[in-house]
C-alpha positions as CSV (number, residue, x, y, z in Angstrom):
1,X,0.0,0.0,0.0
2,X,1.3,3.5,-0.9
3,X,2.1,6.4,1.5
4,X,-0.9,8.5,1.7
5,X,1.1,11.6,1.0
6,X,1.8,10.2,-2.2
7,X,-1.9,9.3,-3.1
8,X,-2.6,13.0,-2.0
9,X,0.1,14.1,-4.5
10,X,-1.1,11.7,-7.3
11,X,-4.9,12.6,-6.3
12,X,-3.6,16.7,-6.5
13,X,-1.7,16.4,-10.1
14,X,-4.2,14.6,-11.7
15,X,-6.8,17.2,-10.2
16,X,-4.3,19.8,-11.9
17,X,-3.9,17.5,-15.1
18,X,-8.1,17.8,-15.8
19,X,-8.4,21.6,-15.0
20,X,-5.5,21.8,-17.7
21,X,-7.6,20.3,-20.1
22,X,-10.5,21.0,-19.4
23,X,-12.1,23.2,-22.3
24,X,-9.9,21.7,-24.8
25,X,-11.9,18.1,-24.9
26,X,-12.9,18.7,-28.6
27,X,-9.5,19.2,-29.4
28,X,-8.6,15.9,-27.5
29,X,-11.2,13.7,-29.3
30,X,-11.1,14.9,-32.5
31,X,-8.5,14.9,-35.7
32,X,-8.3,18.7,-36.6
33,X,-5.9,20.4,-39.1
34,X,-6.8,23.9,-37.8
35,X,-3.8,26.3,-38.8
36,X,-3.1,28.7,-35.5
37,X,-1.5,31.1,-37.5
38,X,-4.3,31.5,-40.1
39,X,-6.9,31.6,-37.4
40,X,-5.5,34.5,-35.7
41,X,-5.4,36.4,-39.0
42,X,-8.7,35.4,-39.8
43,X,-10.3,36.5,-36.5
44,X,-7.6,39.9,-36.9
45,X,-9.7,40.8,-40.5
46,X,-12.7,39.7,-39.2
47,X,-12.3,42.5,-35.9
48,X,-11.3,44.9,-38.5
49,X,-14.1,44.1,-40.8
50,X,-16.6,45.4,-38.2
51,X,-14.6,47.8,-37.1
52,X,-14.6,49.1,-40.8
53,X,-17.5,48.6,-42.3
54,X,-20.2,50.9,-40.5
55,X,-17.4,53.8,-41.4
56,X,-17.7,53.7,-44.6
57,X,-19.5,56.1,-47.1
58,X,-22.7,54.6,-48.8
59,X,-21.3,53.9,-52.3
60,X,-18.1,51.5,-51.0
61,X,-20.3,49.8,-48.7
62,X,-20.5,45.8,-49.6
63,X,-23.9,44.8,-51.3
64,X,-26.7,43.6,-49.0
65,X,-26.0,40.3,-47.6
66,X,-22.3,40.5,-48.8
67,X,-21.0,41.3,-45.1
68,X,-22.5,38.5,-42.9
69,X,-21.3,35.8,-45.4
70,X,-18.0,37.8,-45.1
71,X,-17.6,37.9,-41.2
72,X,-19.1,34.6,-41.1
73,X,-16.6,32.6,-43.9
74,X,-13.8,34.3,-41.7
75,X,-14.9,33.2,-38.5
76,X,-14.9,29.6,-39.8
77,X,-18.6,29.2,-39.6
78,X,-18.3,27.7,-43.5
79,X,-17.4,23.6,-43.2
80,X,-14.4,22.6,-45.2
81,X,-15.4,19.6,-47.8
82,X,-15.9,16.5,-46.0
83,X,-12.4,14.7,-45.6
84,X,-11.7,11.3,-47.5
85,X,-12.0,8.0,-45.9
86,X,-9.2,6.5,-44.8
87,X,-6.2,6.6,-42.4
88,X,-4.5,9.9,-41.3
89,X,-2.2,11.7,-42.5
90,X,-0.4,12.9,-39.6
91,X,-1.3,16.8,-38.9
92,X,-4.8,15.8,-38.1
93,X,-3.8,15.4,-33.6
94,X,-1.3,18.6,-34.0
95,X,-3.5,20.7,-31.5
96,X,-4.2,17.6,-29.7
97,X,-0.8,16.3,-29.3
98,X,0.6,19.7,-28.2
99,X,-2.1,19.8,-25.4
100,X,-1.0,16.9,-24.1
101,X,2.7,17.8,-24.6
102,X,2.1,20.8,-22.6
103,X,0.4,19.3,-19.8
104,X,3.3,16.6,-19.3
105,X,5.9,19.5,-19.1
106,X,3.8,21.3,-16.3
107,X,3.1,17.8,-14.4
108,X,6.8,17.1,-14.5
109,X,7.9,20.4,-13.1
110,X,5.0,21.4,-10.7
111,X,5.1,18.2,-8.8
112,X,8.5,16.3,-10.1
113,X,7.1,13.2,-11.1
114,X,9.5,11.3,-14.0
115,X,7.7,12.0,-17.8
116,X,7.6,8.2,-18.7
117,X,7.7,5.1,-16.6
118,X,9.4,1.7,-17.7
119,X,6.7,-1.0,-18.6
120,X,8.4,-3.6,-15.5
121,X,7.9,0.0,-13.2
122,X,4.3,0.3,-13.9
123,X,3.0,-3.1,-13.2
124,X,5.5,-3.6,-9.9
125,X,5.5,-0.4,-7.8
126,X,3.1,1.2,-9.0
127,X,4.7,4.2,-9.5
128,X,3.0,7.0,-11.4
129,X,4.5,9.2,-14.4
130,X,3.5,12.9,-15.8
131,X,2.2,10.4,-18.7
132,X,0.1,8.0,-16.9
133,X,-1.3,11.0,-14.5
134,X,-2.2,13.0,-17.7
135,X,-3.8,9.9,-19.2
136,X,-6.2,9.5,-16.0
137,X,-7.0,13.1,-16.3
138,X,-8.1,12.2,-20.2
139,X,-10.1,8.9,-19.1
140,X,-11.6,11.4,-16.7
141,X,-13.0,13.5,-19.3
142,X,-13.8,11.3,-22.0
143,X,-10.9,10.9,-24.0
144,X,-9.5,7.2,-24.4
145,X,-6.1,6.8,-25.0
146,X,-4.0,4.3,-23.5
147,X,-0.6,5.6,-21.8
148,X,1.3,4.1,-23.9
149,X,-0.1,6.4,-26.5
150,X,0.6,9.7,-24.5
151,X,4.1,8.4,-23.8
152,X,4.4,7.9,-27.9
153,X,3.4,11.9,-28.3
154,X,5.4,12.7,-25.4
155,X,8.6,10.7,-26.9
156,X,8.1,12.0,-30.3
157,X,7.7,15.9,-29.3
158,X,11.6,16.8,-30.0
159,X,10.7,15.4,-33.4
160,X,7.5,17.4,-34.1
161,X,9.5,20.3,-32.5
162,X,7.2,21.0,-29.6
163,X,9.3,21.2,-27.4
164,X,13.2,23.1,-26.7
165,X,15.8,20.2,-26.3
């Protein structure tokens, strides 16, 4: 039987692990290829747009109709063609990947528990990792994915350069 100081650490992280990601669950349970970058400039235009458009004079105002299907193609109201069947290509867990890159990272430091955990480590002491506490906050809201998966996004973050080395 564990220390109960240890069960109140595990019990806190995992408690910080779900307020981490809570609001991102979309994200987390499904593939998206949403560009950050072109976001931001779309909601940018989009602010301008209504700042813009009641200032201007009567004869370069856009046609009737022509400024809601505006503002609403740039806030991403419009649904992109449905994607092809088949396995993914790789950028479709970017956004979700990241998330739970960045919730490892701030496991690991707040509360100093190891990133990954041998296989022989898990099953013996019963040790936890930043990966199998963040993988008990996902089950907790929904998401399933094994920790062998997060320690796979976690191991391959230098690659997908998520992370400083």
């Amino acid at each position: 039987m564990r220390d109960r100081t240890v069960n109140a650490k595990v019990d806190e992280a995992i408690a910080a692990a779900v307020r981490g990601l809570k609001g991102a669950e979309w994200y987390l349970k499904n593939p998206c290829t949403l560009d950050l970058q072109a976001e931001a400039a779309r909601d940018q235009a989009r602010r301008w747009l209504v700042a813009v458009i009641p200032t201007l004079p009567p004869h370069l105002a856009p046609p009737a109709g022509a400024e809601e299907i505006i503002l609403r193609r740039l806030a991403g109201f419009d649904t992109p063609p449905p994607r092809k069947k088949g396995r993914y290509s790789g950028g479709e867990f970017k956004i979700r990947d990241r998330i739970i890159v960045t919730q490892i990272e701030l496991i690991t430091k707040r509360y100093g528990f190891k990133a990954t955990r041998n296989v022989a480590t898990r099953d013996y002491k019963k040790t936890e990792s930043s990966c199998s506490i963040v993988r008990t906050a996902l089950g907790r809201l929904g998401v399933k994915m094994k920790e062998s998966a997060v320690q796979e996004i976690w191991l391959k973050r230098a690659v997908r350069a998520y992370s400083p080395k």
